[in-house]
N, C-alpha and C positions, 0 to 999 in steps of 0.2 A: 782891598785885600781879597775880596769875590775872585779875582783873574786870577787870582795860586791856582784855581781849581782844573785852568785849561792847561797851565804847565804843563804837566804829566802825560798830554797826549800831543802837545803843539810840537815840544819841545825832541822829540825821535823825529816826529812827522820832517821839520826843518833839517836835520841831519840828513835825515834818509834823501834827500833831495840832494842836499849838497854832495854827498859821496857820489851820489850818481852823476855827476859831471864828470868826474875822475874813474870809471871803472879798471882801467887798465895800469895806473898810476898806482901802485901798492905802494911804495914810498911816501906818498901823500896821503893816502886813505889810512891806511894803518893805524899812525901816530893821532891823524885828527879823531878817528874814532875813537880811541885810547882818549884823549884831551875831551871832544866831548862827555861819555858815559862816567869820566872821574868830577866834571862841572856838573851834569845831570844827577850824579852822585847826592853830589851837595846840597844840591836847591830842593831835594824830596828831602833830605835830612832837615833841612830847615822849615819846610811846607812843613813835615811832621810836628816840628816842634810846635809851630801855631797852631794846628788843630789840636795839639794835646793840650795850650797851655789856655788859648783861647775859644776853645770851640770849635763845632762843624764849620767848616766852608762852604757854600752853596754856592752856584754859579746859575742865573738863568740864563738861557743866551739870548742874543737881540733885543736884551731888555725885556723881554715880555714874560708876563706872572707865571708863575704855575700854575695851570698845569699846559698850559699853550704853548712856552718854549719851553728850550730844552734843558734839563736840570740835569749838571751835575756836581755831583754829589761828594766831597770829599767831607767822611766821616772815619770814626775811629779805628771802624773794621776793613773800609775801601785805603786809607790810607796807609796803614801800615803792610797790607799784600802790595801797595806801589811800591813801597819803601823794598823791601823783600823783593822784587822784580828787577829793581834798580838793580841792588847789593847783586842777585846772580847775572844780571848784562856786564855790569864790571868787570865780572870775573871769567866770564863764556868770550867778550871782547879780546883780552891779555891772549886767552887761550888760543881763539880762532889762529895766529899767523903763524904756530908751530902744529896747527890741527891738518889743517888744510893745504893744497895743492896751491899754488900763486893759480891757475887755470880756474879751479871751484871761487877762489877769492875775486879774482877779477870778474866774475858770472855774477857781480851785484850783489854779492852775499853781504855786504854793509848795507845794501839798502832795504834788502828784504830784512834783514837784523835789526834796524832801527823802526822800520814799519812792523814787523812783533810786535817788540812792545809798544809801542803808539797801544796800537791795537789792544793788547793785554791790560792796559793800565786804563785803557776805556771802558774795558767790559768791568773792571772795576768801581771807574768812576761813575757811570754814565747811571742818570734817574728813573729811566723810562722803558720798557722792554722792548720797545720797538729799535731804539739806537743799540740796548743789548745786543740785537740779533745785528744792526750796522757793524758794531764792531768786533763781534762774533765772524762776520764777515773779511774783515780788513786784517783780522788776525790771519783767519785761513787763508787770504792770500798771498801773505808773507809766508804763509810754512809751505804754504805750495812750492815756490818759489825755492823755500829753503830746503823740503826734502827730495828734491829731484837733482841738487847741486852731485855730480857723480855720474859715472855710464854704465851701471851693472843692469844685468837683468832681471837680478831681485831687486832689488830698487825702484823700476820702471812699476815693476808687478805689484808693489808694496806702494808704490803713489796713486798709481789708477786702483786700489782698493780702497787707500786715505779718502782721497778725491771724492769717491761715488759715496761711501757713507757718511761723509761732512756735508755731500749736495744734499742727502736724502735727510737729512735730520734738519739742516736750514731750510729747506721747504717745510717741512712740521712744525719747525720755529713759526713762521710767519703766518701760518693757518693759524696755531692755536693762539696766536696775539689776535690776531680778526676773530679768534671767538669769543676773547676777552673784550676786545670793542665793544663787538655786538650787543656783551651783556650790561660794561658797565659805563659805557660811554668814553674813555679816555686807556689812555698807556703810560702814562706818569704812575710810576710805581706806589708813591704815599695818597695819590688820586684814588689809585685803586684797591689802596686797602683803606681809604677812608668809608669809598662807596662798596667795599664786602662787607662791610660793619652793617650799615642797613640795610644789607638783602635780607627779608623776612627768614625765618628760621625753616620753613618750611622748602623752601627758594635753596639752601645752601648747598641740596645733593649737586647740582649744577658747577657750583664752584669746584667743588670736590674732585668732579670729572674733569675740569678746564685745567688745576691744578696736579692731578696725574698726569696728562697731555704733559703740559709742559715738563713734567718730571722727565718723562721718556724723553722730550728733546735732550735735557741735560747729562742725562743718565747716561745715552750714547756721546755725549761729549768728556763725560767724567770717565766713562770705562768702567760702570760699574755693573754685576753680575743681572742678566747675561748678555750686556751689552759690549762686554773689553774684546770679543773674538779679533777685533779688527787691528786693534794697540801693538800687539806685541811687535810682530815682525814690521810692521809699520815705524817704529821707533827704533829696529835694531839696523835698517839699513841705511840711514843717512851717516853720515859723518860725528862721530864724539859729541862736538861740541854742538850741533843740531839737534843729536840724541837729549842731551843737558839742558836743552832752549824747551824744547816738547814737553821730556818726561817731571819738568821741573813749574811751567808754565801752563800747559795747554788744556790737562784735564784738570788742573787747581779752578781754571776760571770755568770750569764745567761743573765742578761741584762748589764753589762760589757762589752760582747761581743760583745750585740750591739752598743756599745757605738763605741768600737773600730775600728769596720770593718764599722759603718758608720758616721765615721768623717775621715776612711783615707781611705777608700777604696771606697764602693760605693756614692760616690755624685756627681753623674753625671748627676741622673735625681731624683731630690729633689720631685720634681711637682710631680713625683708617690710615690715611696717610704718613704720620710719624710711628705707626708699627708697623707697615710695609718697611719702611725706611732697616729698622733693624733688623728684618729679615734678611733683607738683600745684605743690610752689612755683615751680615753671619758669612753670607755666601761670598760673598766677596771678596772677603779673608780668606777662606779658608781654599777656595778656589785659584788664586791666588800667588797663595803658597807653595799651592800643590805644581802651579807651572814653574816655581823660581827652583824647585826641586826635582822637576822632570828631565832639563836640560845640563849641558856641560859647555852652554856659549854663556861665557861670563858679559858680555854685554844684555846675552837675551835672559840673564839671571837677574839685574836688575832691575831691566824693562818689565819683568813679569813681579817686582817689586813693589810696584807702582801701584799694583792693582790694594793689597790688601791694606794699603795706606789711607786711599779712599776710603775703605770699609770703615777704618777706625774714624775717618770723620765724618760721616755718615749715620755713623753708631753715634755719634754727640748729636746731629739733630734729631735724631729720633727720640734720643731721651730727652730732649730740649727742657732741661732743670738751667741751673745754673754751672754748675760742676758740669755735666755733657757737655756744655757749650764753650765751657773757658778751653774743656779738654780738644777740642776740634778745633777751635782757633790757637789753641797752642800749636798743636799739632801739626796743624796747616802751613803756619809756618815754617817750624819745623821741617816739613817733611818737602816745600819747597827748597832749601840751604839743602838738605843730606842727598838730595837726590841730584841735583845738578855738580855738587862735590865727587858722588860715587860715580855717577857719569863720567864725568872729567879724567877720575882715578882712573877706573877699565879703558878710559881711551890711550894712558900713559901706560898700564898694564900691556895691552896690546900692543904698544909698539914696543917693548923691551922685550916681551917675549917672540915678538914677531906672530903669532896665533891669537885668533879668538878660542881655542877649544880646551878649557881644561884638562882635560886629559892630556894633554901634551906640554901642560907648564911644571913646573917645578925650582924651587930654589930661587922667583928672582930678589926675595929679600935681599939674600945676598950681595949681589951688585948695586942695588938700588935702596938701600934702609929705611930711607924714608919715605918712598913709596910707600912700602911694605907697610908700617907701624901706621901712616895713615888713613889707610887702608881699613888696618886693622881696628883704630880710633872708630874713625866710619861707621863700621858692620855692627859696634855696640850702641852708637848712638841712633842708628837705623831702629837696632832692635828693641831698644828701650831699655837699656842697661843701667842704672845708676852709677853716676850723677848726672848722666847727657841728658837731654831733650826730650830726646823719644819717650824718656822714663817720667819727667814731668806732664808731658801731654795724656801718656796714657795712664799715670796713676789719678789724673781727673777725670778721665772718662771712665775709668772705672771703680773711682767716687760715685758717681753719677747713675752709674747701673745697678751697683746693690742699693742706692737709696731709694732706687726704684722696683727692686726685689728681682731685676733682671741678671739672676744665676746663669744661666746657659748663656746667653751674653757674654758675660764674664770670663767663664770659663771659656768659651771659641776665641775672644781675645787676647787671655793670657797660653792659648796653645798656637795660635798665630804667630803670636811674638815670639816664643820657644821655635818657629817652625823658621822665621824670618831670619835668627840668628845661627839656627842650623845652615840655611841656605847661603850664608854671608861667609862663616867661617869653614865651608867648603871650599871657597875661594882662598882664605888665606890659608890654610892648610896645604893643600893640593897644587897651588899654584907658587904661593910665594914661599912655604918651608919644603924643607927637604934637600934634596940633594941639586947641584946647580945646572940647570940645564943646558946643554945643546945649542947654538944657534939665538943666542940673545944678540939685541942690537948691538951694530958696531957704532953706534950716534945717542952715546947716552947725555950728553947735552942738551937733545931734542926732549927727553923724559924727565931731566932735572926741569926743564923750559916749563912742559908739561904739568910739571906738579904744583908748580908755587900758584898756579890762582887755584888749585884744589884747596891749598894750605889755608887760603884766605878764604875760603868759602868755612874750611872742617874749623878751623878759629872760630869764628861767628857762630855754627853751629854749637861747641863746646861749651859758648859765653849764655848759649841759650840754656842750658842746662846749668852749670853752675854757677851765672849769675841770675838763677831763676827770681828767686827773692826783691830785684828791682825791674824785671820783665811784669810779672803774675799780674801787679796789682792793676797794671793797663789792660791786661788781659780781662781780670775781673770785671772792673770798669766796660769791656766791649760787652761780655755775654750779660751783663744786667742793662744796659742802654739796647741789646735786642730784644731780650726779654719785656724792656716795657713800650716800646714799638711806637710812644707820641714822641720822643724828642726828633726821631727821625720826619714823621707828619706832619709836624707843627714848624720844623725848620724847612723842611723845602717847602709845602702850601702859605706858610704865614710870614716866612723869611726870618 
């Protein structure tokens, strides 16, 4: 049962190969991609069921113990962000053939699309920090690949910016792992929080520093304050559903990491490191917000959405109780499903209005209703509105803050969320009510085509919020198996 654990990464890896024999053949590629990610679908639903019902999975590779091969790791919290990666490639798949050019499609965009997530579900799965940064790797270079699909000249400008600060931060990745060598002898992640446990007391300012290092690599990976300068226009110029692949995936597994390395590795000295943590999440909200409300490109409204989303799970490891931490893996979630959905939406938005610039739209509820109304679903579940999602995730994070007397906290993240649903219902106001505008598509087929894997995404999202009551308690279940940090030690060192 060990080999479930290579699933998740073998199993794009083999596609992405296959498609690549066919690039030009879009009658073939298409439908197999479709066939695979609805098969792939299934087999993470089922791997889920058996970690949930039997336990972690641990994979060593080549046979050899931990910490000497390579461990990974399918546990409660690495497998349900699979599952949730899965669920948005099903629905960015359906999307891609009415997104894109046949010209962008036949440029290998299946294969760079199945090498993502390869790559994304490894930085999930994988034990060790050294493969973290392999597949930290193998993801960047499927998104290279994916955000360059196109011939604009912001686009060019916006990849060779991606490009140089993903180089500069994987070089800081790989240093500060060799600082971790140095000190503790190994890269196996429950290796090296077995051996932080016995560094003398005296000995742990050392950790402290190696463990901010590594922050900052993630930090520029997650986009969080003042590292996002780079995200925005970087995410608004590739293609919708590249947009939805990114803003949905790429800084998840950036602040993932920090999820990971500091609930089992660095928490030695909370008092520094986990109240940095909710500084920056102040800032990173509210900064944030400030950019989703500066602009009138409803693409670059959501992209700058992104940011204060982080903050709010950011804001759960810092408080790292029990309550911050269910609230941030709820969230997380969460805020994977609404954002690759809202993505999708502004890509169907856009084509029915023919403009990205609000200012120029008006009225297309009208033609389009269901657009519009999901649209509208969306922006409250984004915001945290009751009964959706956003409003379970962030009513436990801010559980979690007053039980830790963190008022100003509190209060930055219920005026974020107030600032986030201003930013959202800008869009449907100004764009889709009013009077009908001007110049709408003559190809509303293409926007109906458009909508339905948004519908399947905004569903899922809905079911996370009100069927909170049979989610929560696996939720619960994850943030107290982080919280006590041997089941994870004792399953990958001891088997």
């Amino acid at each position: 049962m060990n080999n479930l654990a290579i699933l998740p990464i073998i199993l794009p890896i083999l596609a992405s190969v296959i498609v690549a024999f066919f690039p030009g053949k879009l009658n073939i590629v298409r439908p197999l991609s479709k066939i695979f990610m609805v098969v792939f679908l299934g087999v993470m639903l089922f791997i889920t069921f058996k970690v949930y019902s039997d336990g972690m999975i641990v994979l060593q590779g080549g046979g050899w113990d931990a910490p000497f091969g390579i461990s990974l790791v399918l546990d409660y919290l690495s497998i349900i962000l699979v599952l949730t990666t899965y669920v948005i490639a099903t629905a960015a798949v359906f999307y891609a053939p009415h997104s894109l050019s046949d010209q962008q499609e036949k440029f290998y965009f299946y294969t760079f699309f199945f090498l993502l997530i390869s790559g994304v579900s490894g930085a999930f799965i994988t034990g060790d920090l050294f493969n973290l940064f392999v597949f930290f790797e193998v993801l960047l270079m499927a998104s290279y690949g994916l955000i360059v699909l196109g011939n604009g000249k912001a686009q060019l400008r916006e990849s060779l910016k991606y490009v140089l600060i993903n180089l500069f931060s994987s070089m800081l990745f790989v240093t500060t792992v060799a600082f971790i060598y140095s000190l503790v002898g190994t890269v196996n992640m429950a290796h090296i929080a077995e051996r932080v446990d016995s560094i003398p007391a005296e000995d742990q300012g050392i950790v402290t520093v190696i463990g901010i290092l590594l922050f900052f690599v993630f930090a520029v990976k997650a986009a969080i304050f003042p590292l996002y300068y780079w995200l925005p226009n970087s995410y608004v110029v590739p293609n919708p559903v590249v947009s939805a692949l990114f803003g949905a995936l790429l800084t998840k597994v950036g602040i993932y990491s920090i999820f990971r390395v500091f609930t089992l590795i660095f928490v030695h000295d909370t008092g520094v490191t986990h109240q940095l943590f909710i500084w920056l999440a102040m800032l990173t909200m509210i900064f944030g917000v400030i950019g989703a409300l500066s602009t009138n490109n409803v693409k670059l409204i959501i992209t700058y959405n992104i940011i204060p989303a982080i903050g709010f799970i950011l804001m759960g490891i810092g408080l790292f109780n029990e309550d911050g931490l269910s609230g941030s893996i709820y969230y997380l979630m969460h805020d994977m499903v609404i954002k690759a959905a809202l993505f999708l939406l502004i890509g169907a938005l856009i084509v029915a209005a023919g403009t990205k610039d609000l200012s120029q739209m008006s009225g297309v509820i009208q033609r389009f209703p269901l657009l519009g109304w999901l649209f509208f679903i969306g922006s409250l579940v984004l915001a945290g509105i009751p009964p959706f999602s956003g409003f379970i995730g962030k009513l436990l994070l801010l559980r979690g803050a007053l039980d830790q007397g963190e008022i100003l906290l509190t209060v930055v993240a219920l005026l974020s969320s107030l600032l986030i649903l201003l930013s959202m219902i800008r869009i449907f106001i100004r764009g889709f009510w009013g009077e009908k505008m001007e110049g709408m598509t003559t190809n509303p087929s293409k926007v109906h085509a458009l909508t339905i894997p948004a519908t399947f995404l905004i569903s899922i999202s809905i079911y996370l919020g009100v069927g909170a009551e049979t989610v929560l308690p696996y939720i619960d279940q994850i943030s107290s198996y982080l919280l006590e940090r041997t089941e994870y030690i004792s399953s990958v060192l001891k088997g």
